[in-house]
PQR file of N, CA, C, O and H, with PARSE charges and radii, in Angstrom:
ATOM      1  N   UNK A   1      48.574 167.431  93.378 -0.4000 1.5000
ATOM      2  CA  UNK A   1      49.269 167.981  94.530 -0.0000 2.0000
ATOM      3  C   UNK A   1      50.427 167.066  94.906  0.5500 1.7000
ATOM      4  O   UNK A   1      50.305 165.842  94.949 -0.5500 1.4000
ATOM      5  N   UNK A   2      51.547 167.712  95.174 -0.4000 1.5000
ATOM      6  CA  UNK A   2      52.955 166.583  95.525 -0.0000 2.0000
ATOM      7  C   UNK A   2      52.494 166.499  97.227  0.5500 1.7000
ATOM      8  O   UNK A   2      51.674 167.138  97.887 -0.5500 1.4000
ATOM      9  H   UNK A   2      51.646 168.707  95.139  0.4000 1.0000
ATOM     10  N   UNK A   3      53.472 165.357  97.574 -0.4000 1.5000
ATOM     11  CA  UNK A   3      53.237 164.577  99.129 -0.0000 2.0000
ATOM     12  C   UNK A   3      53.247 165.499  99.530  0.5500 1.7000
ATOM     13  O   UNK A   3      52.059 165.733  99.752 -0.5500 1.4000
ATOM     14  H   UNK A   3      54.138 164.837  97.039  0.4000 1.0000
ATOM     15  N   UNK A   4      53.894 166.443  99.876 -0.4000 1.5000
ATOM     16  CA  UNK A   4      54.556 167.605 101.018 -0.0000 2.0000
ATOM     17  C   UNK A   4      53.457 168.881 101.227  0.5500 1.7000
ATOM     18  O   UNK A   4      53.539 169.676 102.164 -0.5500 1.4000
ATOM     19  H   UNK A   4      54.859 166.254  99.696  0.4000 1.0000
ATOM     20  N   UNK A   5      52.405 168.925 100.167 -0.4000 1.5000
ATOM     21  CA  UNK A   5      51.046 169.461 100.269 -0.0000 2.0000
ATOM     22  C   UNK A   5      50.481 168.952 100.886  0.5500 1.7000
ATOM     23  O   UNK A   5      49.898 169.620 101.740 -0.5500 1.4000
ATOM     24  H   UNK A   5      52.338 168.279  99.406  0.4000 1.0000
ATOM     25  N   UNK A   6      50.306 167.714 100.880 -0.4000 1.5000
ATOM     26  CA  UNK A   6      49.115 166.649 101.493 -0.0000 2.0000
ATOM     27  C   UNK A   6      49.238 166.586 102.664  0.5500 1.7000
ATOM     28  O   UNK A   6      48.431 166.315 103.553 -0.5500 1.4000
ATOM     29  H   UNK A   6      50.780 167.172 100.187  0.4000 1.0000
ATOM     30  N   UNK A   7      50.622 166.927 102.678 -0.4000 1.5000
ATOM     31  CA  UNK A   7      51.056 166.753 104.786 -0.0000 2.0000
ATOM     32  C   UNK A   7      50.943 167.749 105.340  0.5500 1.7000
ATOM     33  O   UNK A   7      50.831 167.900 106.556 -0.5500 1.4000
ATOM     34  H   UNK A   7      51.277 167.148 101.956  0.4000 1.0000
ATOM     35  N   UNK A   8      50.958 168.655 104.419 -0.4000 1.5000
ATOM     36  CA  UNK A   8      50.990 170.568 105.246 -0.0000 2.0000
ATOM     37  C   UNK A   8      49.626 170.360 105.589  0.5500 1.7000
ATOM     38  O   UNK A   8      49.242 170.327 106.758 -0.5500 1.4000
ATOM     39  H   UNK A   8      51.048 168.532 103.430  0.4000 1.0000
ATOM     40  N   UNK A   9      48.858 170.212 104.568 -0.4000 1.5000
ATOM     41  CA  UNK A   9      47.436 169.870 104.644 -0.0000 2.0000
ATOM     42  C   UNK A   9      46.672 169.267 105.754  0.5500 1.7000
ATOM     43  O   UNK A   9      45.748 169.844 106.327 -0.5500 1.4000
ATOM     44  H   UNK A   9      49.170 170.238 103.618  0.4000 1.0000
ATOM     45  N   UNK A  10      47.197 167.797 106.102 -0.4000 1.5000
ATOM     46  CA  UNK A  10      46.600 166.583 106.976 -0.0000 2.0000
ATOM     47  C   UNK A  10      46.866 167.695 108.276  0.5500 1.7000
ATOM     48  O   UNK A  10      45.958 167.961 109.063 -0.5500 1.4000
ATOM     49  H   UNK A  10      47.947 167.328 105.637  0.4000 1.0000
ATOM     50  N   UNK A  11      48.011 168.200 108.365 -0.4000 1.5000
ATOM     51  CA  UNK A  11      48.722 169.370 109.980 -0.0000 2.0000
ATOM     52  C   UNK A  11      47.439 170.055 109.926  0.5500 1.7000
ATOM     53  O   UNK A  11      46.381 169.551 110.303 -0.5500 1.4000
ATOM     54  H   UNK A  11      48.749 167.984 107.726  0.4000 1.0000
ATOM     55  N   UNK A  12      47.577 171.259 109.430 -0.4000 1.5000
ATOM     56  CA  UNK A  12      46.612 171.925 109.459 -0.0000 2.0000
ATOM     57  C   UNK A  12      45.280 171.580 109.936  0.5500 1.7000
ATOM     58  O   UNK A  12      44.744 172.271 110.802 -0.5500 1.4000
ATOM     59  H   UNK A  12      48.436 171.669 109.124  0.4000 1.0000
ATOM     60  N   UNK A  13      44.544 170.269 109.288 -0.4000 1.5000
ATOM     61  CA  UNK A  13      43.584 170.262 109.352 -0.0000 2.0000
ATOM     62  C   UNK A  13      43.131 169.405 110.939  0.5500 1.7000
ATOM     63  O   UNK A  13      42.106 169.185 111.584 -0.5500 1.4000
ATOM     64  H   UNK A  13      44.979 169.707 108.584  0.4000 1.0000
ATOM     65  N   UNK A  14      44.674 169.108 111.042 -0.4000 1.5000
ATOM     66  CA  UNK A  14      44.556 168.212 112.282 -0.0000 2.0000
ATOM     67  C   UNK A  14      44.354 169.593 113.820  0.5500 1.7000
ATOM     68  O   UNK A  14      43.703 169.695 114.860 -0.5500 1.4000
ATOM     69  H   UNK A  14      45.507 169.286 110.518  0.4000 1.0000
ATOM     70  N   UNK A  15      45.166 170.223 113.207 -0.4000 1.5000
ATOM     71  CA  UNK A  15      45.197 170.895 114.198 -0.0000 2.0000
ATOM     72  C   UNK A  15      44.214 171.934 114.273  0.5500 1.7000
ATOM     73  O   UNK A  15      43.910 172.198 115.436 -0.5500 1.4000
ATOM     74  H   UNK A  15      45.696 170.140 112.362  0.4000 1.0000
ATOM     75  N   UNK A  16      43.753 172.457 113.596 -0.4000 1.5000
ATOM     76  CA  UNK A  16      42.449 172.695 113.571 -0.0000 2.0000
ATOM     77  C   UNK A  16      41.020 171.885 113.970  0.5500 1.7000
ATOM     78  O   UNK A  16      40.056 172.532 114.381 -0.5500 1.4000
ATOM     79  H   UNK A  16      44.000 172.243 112.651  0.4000 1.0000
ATOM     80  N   UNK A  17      40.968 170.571 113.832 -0.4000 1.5000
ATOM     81  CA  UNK A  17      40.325 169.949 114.518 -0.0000 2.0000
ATOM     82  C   UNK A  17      40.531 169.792 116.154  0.5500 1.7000
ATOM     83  O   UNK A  17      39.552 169.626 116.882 -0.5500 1.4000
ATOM     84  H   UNK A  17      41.751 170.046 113.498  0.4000 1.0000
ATOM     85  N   UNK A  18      41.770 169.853 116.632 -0.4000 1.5000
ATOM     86  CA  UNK A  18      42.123 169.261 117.930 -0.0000 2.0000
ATOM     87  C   UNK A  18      41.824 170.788 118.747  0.5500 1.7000
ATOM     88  O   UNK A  18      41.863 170.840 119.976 -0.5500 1.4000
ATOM     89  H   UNK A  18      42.565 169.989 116.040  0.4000 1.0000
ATOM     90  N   UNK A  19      41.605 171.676 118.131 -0.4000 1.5000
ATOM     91  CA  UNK A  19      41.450 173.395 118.684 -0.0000 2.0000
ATOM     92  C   UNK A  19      40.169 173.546 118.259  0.5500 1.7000
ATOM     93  O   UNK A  19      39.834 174.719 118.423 -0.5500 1.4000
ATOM     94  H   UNK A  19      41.573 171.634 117.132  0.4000 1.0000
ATOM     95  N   UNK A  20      39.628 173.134 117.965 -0.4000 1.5000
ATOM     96  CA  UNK A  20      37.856 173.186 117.820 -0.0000 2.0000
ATOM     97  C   UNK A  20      37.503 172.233 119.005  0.5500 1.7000
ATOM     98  O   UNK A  20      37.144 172.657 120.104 -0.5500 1.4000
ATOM     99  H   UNK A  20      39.900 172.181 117.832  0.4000 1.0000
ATOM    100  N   UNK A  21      37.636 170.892 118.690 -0.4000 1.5000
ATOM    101  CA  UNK A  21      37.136 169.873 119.942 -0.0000 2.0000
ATOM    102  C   UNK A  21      38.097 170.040 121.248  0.5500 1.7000
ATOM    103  O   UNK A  21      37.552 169.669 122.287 -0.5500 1.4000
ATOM    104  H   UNK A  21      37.927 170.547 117.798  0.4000 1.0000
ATOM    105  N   UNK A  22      39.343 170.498 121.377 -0.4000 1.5000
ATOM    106  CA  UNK A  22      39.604 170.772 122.837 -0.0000 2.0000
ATOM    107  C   UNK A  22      38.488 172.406 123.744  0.5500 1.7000
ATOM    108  O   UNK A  22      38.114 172.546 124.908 -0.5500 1.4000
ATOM    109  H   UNK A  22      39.786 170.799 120.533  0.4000 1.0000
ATOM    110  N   UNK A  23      38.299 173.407 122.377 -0.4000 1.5000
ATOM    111  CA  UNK A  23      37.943 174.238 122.879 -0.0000 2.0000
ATOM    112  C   UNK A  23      36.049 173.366 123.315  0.5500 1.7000
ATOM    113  O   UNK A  23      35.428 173.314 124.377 -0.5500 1.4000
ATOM    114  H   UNK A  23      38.603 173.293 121.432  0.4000 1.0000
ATOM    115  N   UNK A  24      35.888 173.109 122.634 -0.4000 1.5000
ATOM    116  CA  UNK A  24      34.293 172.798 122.892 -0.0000 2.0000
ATOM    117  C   UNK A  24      34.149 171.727 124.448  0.5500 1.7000
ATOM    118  O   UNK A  24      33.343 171.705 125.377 -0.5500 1.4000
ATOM    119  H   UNK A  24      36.392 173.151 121.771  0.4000 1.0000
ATOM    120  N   UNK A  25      35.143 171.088 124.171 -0.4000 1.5000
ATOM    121  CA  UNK A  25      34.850 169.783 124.981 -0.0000 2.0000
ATOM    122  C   UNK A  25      36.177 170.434 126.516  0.5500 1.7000
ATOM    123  O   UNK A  25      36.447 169.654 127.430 -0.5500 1.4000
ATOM    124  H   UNK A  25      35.798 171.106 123.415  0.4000 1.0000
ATOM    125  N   UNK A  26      36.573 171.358 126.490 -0.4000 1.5000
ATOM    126  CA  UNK A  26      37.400 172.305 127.189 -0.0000 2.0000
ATOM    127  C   UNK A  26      38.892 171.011 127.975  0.5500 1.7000
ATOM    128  O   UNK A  26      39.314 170.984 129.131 -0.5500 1.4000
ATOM    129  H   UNK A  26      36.354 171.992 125.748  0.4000 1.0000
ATOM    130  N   UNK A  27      39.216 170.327 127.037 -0.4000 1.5000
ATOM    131  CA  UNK A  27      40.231 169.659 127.127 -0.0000 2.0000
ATOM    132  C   UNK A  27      41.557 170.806 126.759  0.5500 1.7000
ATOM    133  O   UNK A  27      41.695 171.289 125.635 -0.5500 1.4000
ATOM    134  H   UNK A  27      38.873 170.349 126.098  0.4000 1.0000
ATOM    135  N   UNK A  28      42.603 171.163 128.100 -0.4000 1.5000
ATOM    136  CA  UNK A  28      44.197 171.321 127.672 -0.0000 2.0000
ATOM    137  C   UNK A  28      44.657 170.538 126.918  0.5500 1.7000
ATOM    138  O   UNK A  28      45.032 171.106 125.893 -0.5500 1.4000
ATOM    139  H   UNK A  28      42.490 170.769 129.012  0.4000 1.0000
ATOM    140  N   UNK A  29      44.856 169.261 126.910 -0.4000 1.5000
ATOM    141  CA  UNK A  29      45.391 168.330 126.524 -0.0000 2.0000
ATOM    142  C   UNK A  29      45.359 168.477 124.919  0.5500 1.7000
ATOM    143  O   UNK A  29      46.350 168.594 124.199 -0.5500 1.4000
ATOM    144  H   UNK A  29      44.551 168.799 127.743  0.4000 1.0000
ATOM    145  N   UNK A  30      43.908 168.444 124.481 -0.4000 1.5000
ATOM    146  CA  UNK A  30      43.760 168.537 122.869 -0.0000 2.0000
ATOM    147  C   UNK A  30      44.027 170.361 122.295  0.5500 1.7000
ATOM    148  O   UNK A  30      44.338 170.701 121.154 -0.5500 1.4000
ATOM    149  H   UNK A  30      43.103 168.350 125.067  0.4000 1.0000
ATOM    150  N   UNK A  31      43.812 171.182 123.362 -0.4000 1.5000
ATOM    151  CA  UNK A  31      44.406 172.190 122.834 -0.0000 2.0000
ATOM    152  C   UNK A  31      46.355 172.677 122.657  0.5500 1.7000
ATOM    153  O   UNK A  31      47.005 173.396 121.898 -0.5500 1.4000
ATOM    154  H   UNK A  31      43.559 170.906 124.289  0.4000 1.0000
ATOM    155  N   UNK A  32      46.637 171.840 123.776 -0.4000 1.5000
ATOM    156  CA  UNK A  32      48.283 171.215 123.496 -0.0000 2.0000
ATOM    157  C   UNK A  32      48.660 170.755 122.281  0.5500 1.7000
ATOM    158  O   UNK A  32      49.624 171.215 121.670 -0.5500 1.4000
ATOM    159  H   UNK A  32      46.109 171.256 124.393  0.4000 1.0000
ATOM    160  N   UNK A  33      47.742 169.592 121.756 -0.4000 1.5000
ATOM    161  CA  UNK A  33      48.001 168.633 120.407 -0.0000 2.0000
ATOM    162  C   UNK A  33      47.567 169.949 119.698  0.5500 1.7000
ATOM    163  O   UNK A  33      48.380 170.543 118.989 -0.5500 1.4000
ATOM    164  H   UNK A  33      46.959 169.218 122.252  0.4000 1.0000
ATOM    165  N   UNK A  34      46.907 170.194 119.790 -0.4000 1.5000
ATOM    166  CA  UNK A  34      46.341 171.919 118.270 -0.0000 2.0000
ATOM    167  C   UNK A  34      47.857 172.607 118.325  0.5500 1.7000
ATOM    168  O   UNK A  34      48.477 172.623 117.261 -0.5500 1.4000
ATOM    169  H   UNK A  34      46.246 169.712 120.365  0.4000 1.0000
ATOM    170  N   UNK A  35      48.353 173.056 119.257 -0.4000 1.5000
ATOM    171  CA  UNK A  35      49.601 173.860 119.582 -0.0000 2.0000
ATOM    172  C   UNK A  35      50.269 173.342 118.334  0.5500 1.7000
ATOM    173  O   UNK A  35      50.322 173.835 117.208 -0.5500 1.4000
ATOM    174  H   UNK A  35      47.850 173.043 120.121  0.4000 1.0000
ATOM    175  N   UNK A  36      50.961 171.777 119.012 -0.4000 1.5000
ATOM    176  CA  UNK A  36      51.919 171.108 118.580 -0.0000 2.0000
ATOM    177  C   UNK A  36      51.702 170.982 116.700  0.5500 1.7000
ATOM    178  O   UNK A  36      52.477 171.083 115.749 -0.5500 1.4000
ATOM    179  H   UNK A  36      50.918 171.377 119.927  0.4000 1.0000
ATOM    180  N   UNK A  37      50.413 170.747 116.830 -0.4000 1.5000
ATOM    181  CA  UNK A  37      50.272 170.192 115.087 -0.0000 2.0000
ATOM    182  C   UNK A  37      50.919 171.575 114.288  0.5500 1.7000
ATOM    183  O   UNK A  37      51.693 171.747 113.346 -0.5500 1.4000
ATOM    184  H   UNK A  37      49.783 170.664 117.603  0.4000 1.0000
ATOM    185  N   UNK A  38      50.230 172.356 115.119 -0.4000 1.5000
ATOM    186  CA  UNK A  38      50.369 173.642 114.314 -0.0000 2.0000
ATOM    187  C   UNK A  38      51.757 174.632 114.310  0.5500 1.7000
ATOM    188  O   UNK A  38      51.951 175.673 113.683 -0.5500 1.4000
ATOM    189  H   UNK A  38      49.602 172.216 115.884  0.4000 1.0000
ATOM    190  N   UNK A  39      52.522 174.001 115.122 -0.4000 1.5000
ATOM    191  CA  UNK A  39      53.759 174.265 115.319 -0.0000 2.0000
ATOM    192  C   UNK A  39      54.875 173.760 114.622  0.5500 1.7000
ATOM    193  O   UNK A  39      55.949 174.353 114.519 -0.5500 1.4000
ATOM    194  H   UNK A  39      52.364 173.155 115.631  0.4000 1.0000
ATOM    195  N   UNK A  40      54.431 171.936 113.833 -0.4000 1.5000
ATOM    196  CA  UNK A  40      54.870 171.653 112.488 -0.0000 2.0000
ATOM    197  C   UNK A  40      54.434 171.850 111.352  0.5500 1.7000
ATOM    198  O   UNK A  40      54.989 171.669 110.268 -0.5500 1.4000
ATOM    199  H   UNK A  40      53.558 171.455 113.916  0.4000 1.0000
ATOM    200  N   UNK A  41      53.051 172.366 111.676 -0.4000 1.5000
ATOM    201  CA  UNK A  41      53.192 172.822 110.156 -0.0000 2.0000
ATOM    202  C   UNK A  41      53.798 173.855 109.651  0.5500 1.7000
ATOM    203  O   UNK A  41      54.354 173.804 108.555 -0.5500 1.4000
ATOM    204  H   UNK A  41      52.600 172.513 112.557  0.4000 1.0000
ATOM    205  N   UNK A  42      53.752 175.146 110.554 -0.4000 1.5000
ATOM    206  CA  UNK A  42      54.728 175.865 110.214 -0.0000 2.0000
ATOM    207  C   UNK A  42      56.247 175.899 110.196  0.5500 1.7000
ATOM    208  O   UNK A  42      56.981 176.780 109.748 -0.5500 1.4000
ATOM    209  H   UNK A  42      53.300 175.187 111.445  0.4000 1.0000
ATOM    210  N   UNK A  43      56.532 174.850 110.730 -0.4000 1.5000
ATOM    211  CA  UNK A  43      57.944 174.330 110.613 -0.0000 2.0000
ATOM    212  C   UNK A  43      58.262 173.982 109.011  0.5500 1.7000
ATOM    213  O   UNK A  43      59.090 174.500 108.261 -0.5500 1.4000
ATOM    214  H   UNK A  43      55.936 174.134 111.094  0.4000 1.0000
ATOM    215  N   UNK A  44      57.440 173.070 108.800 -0.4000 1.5000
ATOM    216  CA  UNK A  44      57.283 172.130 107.594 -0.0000 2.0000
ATOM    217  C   UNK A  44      57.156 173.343 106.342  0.5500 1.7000
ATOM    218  O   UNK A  44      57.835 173.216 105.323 -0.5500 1.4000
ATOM    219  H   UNK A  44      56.768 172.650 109.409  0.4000 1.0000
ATOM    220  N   UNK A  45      56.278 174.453 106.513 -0.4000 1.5000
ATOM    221  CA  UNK A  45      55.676 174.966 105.433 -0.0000 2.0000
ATOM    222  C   UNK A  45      57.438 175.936 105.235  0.5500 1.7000
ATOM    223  O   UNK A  45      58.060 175.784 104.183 -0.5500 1.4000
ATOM    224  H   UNK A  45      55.726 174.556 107.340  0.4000 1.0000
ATOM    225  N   UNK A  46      58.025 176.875 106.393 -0.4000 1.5000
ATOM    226  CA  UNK A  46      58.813 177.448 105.880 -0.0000 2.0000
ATOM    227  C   UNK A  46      60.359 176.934 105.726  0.5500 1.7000
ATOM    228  O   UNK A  46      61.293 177.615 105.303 -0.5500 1.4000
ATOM    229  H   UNK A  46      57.520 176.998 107.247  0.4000 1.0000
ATOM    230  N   UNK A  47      60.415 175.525 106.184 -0.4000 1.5000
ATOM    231  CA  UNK A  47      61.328 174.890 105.878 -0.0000 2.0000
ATOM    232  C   UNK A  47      61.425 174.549 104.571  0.5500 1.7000
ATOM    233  O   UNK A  47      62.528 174.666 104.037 -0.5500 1.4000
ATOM    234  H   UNK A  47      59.657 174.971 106.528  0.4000 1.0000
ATOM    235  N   UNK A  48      60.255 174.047 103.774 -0.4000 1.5000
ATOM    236  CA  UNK A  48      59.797 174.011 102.337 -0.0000 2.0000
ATOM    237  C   UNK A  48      60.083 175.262 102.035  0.5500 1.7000
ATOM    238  O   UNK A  48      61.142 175.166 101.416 -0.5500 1.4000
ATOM    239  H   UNK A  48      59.359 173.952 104.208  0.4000 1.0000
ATOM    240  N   UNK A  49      59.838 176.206 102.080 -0.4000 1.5000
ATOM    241  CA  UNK A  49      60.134 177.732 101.420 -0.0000 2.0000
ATOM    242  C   UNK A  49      61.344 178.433 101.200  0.5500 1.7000
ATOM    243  O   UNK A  49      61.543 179.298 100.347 -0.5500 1.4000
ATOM    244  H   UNK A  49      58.977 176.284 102.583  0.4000 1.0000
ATOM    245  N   UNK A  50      62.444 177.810 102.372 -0.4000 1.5000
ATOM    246  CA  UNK A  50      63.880 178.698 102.490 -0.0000 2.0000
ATOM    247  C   UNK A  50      64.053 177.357 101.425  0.5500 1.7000
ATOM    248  O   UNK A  50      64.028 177.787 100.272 -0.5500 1.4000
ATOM    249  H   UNK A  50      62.282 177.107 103.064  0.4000 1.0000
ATOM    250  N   UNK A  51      64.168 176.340 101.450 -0.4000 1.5000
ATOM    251  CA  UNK A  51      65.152 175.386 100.929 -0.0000 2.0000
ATOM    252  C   UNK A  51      64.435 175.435  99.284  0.5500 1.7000
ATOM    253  O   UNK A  51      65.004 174.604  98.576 -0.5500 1.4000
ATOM    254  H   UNK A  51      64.188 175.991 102.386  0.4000 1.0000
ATOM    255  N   UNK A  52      63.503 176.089  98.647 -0.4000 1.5000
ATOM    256  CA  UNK A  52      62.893 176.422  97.264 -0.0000 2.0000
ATOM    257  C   UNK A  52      63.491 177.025  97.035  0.5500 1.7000
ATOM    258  O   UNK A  52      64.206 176.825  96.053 -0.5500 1.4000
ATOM    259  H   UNK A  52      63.042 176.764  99.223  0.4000 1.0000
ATOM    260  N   UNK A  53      63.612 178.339  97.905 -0.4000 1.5000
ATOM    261  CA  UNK A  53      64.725 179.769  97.698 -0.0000 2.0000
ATOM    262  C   UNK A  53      65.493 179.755  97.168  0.5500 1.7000
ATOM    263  O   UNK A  53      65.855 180.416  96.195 -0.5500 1.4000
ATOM    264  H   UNK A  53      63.031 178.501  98.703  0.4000 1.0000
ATOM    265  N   UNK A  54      66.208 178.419  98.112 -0.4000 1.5000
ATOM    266  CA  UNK A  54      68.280 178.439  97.979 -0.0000 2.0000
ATOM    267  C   UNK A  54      68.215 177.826  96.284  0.5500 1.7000
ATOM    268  O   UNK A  54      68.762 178.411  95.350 -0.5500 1.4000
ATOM    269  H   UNK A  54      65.914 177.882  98.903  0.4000 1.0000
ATOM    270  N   UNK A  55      67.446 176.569  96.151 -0.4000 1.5000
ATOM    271  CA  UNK A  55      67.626 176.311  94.576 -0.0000 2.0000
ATOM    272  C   UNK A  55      67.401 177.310  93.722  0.5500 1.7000
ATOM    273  O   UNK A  55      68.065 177.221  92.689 -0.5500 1.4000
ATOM    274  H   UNK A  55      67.001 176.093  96.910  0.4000 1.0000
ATOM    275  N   UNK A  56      66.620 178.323  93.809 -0.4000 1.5000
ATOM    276  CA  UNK A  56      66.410 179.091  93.036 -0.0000 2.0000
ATOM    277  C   UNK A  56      67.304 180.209  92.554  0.5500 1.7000
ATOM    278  O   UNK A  56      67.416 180.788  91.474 -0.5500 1.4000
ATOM    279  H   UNK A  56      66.081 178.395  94.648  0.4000 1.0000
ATOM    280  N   UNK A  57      68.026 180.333  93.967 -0.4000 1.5000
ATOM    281  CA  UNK A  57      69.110 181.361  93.392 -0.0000 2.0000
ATOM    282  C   UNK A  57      70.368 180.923  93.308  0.5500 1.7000
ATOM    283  O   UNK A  57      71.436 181.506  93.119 -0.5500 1.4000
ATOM    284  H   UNK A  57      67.936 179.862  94.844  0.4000 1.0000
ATOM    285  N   UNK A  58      70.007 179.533  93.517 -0.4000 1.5000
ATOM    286  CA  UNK A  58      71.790 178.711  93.184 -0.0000 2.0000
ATOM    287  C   UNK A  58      72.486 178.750  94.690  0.5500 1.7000
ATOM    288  O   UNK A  58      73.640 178.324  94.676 -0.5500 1.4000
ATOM    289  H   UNK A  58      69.139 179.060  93.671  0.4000 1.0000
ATOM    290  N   UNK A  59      72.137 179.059  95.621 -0.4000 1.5000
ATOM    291  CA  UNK A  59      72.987 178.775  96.956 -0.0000 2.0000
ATOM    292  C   UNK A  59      72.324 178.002  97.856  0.5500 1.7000
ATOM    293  O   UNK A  59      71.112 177.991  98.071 -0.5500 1.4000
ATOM    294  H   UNK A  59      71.198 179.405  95.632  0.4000 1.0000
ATOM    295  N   UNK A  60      73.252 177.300  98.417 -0.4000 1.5000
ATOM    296  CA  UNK A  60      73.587 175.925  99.053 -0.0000 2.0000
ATOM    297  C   UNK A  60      73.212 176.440 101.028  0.5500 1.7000
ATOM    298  O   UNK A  60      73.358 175.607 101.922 -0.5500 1.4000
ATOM    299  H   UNK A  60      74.236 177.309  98.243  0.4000 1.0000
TER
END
């Protein structure tokens, strides 16, 4: 797996943890951090995806 998996990965799993234990333990705060994690990973994942694109079809 290249770095940029491993990090989509670590997000995800982070934020999935912080939205399990804010919901259980009924912390905003850790359901905020779930928000946030999960708000770069999808940053991260389709920022990775347009910029695969552009090489692929040759535009900049």
């Amino acid at each position: 797996m290249q770095k940029h998996h491993w990090i989509l990965l670590a997000l995800l799993a982070l934020a999935a943890g912080s939205y399990a234990r804010g919901f259980l333990v009924g912390s905003v705060g850790l359901l905020a951090l779930g928000l946030l994690l999960e708000g770069a990973f999808w940053v991260r994942l389709l920022r990775r995806k347009s910029k695969s694109t552009n090489s692929v079809t040759g535009e900049n």
